[in-house]
N, CA, C and O atoms as CSV, one atom per row, in Angstrom:
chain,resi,resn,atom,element,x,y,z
A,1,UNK,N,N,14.988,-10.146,49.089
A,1,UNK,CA,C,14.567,-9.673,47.786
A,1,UNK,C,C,13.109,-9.219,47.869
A,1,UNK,O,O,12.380,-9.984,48.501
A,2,UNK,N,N,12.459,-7.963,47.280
A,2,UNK,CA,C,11.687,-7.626,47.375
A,2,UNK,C,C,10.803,-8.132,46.365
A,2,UNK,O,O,11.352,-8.569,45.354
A,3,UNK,N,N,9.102,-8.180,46.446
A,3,UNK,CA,C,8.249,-8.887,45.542
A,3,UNK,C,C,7.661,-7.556,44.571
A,3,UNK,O,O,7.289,-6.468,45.011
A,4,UNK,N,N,7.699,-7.988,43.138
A,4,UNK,CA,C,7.354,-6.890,42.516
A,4,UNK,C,C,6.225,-6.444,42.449
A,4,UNK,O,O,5.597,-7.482,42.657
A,5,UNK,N,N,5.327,-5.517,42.288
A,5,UNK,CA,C,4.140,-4.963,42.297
A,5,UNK,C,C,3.368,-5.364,41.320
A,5,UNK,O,O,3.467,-4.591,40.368
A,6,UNK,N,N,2.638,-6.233,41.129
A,6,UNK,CA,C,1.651,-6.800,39.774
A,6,UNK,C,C,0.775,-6.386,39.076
A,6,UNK,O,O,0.470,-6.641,37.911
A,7,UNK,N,N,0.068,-5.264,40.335
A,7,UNK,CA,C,-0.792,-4.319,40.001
A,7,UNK,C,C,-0.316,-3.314,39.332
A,7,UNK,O,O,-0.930,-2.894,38.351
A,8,UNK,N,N,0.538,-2.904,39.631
A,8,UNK,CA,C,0.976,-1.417,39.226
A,8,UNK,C,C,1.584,-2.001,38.170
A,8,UNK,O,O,1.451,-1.060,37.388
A,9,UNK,N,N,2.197,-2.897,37.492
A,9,UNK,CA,C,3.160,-3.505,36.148
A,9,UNK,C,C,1.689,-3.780,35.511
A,9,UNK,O,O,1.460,-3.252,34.422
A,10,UNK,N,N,1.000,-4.321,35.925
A,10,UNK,CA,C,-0.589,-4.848,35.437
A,10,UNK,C,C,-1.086,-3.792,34.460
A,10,UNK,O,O,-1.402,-3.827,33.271
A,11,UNK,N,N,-1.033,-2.603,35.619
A,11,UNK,CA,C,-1.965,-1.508,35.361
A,11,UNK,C,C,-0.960,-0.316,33.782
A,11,UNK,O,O,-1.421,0.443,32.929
A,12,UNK,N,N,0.448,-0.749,34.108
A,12,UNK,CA,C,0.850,0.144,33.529
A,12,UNK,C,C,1.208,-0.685,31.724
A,12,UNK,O,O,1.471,-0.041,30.709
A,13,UNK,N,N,1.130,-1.813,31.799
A,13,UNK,CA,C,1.080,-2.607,30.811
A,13,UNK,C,C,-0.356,-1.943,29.688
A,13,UNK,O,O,-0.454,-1.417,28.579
A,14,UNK,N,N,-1.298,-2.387,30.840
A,14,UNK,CA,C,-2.756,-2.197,30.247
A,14,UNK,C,C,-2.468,-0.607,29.650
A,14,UNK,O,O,-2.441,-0.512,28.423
A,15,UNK,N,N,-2.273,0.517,30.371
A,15,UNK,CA,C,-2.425,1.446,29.812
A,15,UNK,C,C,-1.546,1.732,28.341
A,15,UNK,O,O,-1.858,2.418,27.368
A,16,UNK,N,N,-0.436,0.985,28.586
A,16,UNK,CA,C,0.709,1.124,27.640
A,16,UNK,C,C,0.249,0.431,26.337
A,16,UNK,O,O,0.761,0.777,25.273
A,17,UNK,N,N,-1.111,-0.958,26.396
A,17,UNK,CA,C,-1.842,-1.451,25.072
A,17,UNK,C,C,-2.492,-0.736,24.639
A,17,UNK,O,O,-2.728,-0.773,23.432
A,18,UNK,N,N,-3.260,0.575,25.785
A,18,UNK,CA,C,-4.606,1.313,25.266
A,18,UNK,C,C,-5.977,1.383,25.641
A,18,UNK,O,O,-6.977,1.889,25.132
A,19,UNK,N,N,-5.643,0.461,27.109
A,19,UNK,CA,C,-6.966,0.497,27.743
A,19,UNK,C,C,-7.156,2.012,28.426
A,19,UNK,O,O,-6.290,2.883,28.503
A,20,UNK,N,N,-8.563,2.076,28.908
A,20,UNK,CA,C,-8.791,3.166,29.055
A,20,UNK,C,C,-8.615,2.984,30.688
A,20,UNK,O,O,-7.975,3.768,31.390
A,21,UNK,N,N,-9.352,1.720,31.197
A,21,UNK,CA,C,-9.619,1.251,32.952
A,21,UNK,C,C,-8.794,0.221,32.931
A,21,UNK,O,O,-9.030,-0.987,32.970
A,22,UNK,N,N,-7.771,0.831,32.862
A,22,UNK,CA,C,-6.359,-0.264,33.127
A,22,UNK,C,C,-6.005,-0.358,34.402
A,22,UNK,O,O,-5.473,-1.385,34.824
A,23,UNK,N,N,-6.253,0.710,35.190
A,23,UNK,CA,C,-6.097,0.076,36.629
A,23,UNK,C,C,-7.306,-0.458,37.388
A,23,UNK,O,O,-7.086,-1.040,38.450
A,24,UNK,N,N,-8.645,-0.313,36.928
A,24,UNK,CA,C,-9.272,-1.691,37.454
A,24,UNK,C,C,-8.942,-3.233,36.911
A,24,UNK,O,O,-8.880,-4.268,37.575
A,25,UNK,N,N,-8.789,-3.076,35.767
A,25,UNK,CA,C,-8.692,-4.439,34.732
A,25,UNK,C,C,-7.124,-4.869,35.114
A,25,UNK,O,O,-6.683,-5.995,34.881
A,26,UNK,N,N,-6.552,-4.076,35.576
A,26,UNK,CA,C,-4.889,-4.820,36.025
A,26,UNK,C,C,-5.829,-5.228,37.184
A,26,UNK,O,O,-6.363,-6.314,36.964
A,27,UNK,N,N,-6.252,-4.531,38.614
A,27,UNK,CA,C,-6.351,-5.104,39.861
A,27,UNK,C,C,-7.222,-6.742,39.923
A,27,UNK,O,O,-7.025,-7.696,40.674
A,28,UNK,N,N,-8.330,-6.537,38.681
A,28,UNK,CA,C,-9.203,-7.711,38.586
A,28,UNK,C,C,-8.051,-8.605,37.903
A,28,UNK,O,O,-8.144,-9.742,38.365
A,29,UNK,N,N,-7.244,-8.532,37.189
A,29,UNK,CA,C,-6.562,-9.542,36.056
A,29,UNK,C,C,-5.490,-10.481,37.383
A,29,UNK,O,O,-5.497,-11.710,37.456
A,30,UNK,N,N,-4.594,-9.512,38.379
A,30,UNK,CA,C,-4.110,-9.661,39.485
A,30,UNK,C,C,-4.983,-10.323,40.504
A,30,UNK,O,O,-4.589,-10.970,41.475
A,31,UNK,N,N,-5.512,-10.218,40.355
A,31,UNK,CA,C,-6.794,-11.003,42.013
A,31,UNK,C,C,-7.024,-12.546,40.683
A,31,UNK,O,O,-6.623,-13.655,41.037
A,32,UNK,N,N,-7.387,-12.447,39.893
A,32,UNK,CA,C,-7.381,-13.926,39.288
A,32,UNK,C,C,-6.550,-15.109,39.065
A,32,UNK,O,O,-6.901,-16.288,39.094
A,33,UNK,N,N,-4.898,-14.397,38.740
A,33,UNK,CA,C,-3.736,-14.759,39.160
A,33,UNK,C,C,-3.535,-15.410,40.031
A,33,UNK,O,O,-3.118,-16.568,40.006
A,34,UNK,N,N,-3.905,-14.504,41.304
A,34,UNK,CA,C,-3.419,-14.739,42.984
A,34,UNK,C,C,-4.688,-15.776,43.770
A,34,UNK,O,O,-4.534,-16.331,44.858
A,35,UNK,N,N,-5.750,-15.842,43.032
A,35,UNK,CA,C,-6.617,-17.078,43.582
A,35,UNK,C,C,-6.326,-18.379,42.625
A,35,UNK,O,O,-6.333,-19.525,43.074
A,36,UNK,N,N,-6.057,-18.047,41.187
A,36,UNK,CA,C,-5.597,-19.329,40.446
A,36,UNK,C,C,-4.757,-19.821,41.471
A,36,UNK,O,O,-5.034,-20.887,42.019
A,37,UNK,N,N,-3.395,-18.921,41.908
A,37,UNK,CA,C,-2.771,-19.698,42.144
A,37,UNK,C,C,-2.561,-20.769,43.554
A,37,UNK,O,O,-2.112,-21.894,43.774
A,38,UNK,N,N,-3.460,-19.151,44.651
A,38,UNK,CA,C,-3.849,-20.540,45.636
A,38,UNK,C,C,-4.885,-21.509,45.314
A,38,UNK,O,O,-4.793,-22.510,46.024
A,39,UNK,N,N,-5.685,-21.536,44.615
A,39,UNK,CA,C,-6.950,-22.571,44.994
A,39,UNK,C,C,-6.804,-23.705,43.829
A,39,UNK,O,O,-7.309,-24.781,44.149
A,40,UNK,N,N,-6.359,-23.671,42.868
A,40,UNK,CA,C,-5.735,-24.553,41.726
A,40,UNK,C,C,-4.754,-25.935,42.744
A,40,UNK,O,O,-3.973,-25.805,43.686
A,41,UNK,N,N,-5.264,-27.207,42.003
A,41,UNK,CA,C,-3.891,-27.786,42.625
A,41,UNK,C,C,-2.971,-27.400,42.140
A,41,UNK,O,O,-3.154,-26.780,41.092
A,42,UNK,N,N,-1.627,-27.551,42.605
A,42,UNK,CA,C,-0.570,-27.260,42.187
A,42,UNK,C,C,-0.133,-28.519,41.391
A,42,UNK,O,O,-0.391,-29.666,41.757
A,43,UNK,N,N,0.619,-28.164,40.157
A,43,UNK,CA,C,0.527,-28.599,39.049
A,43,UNK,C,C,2.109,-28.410,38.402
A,43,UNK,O,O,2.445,-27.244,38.612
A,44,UNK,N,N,2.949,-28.995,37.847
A,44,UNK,CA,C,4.029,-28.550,37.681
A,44,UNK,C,C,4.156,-27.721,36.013
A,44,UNK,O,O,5.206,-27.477,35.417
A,45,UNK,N,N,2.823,-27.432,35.575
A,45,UNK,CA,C,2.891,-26.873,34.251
A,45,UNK,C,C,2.013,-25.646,33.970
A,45,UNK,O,O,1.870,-24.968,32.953
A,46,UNK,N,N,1.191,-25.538,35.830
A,46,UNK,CA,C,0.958,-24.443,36.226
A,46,UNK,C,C,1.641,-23.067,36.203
A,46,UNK,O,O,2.284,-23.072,37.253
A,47,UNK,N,N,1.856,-21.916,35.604
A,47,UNK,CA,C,2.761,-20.718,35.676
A,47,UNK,C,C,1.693,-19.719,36.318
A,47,UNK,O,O,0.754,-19.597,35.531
A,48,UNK,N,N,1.543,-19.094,37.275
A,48,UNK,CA,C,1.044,-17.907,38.142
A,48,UNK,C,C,1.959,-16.696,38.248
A,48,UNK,O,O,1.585,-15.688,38.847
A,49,UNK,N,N,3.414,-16.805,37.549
A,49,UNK,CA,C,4.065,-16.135,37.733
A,49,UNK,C,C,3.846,-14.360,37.319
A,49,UNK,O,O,2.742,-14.007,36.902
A,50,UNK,N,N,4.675,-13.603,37.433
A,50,UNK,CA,C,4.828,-12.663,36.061
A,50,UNK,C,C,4.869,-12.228,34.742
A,50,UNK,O,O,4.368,-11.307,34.096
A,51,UNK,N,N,5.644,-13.200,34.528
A,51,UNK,CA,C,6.074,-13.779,32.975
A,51,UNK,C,C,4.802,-14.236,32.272
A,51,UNK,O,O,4.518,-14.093,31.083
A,52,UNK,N,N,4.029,-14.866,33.329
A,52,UNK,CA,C,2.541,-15.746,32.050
A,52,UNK,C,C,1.442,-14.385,32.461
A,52,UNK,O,O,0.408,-14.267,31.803
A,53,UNK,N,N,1.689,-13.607,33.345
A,53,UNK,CA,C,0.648,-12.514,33.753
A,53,UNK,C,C,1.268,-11.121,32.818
A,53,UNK,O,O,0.602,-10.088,32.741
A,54,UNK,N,N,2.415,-11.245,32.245
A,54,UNK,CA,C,2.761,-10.045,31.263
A,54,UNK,C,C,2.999,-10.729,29.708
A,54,UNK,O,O,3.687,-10.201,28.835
A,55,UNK,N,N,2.374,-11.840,29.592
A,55,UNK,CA,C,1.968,-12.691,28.452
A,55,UNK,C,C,0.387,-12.927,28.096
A,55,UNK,O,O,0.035,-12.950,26.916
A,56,UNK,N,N,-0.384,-13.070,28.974
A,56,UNK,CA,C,-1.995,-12.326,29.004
A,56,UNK,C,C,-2.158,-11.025,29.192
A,56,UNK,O,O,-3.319,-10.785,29.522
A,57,UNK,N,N,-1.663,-10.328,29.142
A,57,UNK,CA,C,-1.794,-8.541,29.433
A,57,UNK,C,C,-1.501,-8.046,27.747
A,57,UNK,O,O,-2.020,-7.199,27.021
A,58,UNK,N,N,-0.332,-9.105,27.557
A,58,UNK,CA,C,0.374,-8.600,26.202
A,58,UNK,C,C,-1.048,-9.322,24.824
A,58,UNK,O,O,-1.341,-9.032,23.665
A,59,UNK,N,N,-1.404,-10.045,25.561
A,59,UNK,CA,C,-2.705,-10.742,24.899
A,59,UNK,C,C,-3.874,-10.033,24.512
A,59,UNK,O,O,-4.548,-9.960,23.485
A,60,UNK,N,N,-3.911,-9.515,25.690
A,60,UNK,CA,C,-5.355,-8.526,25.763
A,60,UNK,C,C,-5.158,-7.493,25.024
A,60,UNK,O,O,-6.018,-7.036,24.271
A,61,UNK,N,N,-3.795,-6.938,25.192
A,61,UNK,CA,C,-3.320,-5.571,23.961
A,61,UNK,C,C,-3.472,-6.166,22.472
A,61,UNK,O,O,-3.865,-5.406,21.587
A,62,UNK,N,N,-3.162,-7.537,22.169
A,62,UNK,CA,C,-3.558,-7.622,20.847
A,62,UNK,C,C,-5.290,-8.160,20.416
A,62,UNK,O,O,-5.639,-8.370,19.254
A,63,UNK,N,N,-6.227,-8.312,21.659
A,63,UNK,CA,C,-7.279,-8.427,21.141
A,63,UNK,C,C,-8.161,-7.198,21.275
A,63,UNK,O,O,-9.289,-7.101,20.792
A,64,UNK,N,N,-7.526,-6.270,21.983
A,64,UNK,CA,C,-8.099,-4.970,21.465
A,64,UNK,C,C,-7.648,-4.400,20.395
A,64,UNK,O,O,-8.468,-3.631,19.895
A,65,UNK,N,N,-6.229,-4.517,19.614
A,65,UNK,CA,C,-5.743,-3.889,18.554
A,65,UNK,C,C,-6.675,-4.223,17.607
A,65,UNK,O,O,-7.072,-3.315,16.877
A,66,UNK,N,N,-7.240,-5.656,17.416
A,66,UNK,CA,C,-8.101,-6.203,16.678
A,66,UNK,C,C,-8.823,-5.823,16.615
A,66,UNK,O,O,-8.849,-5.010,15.691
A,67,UNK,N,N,-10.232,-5.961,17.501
A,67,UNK,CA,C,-11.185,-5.156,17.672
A,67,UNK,C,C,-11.162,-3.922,17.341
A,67,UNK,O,O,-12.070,-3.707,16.538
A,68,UNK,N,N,-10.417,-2.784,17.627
A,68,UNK,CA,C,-10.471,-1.405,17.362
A,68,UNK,C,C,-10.269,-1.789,15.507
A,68,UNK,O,O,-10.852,-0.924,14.853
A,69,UNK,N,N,-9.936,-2.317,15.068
A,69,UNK,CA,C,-9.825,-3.108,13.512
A,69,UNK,C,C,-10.760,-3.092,13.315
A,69,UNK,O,O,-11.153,-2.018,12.858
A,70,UNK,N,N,-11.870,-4.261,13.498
A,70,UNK,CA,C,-12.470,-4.730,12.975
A,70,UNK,C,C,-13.681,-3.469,13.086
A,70,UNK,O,O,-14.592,-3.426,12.260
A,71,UNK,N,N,-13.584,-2.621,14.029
A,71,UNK,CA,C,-14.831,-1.823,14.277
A,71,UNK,C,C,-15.433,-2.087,15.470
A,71,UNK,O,O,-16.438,-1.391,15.611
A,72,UNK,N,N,-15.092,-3.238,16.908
A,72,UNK,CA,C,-16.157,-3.623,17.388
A,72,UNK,C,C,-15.411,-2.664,18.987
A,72,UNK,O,O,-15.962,-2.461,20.069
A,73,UNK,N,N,-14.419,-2.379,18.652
A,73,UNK,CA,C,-13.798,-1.363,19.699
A,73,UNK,C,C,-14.759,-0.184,20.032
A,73,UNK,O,O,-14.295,0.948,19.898
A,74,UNK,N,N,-15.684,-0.284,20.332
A,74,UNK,CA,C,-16.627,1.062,21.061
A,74,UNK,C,C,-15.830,2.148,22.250
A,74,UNK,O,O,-14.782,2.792,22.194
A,75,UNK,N,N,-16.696,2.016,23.125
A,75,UNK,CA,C,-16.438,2.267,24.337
A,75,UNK,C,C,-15.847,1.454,25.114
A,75,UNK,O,O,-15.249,2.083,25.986
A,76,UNK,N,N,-15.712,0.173,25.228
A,76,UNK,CA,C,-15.612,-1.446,26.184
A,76,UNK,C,C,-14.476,-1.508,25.985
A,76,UNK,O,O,-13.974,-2.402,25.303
A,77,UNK,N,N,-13.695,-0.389,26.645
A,77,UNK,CA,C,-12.127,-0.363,26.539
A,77,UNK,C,C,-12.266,-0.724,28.549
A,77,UNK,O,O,-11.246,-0.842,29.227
């Protein structure tokens, strides 16, 4: 079975909320993931998976929806 691409689901998530540097902010969001998950003890309530990495992505799309709300959405997309 092949491993899915995190970056590129990362990156295409981000763009799909409205970021502008969605493929740096996927590659950095992915490298945080992938050291949580080696350097963290392992923990059985630990998730590093996909599922909790397209549940913070889906996160970040609603705290920019906000922001672009409230007014504080500038440029710092």
């Amino acid at each position: 079975m092949t491993k899915p691409d995190n970056d590129l689901i990362a990156e295409v998530i981000l763009f799909s909320e409205g970021f502008k540097q969605a493929k740096n902010l996927g590659r950095k969001l992915v490298s945080i993931f992938n050291l949580s998950k080696e350097l963290l003890t392992p923990q059985q309530h630990y998730d590093w998976g996909l599922r909790a990495l397209k549940t913070v992505l889906s996160g970040c799309g609603n705290l920019l929806q906000l922001s672009k709300k409230s007014g504080n959405g500038k440029s710092r997309q």
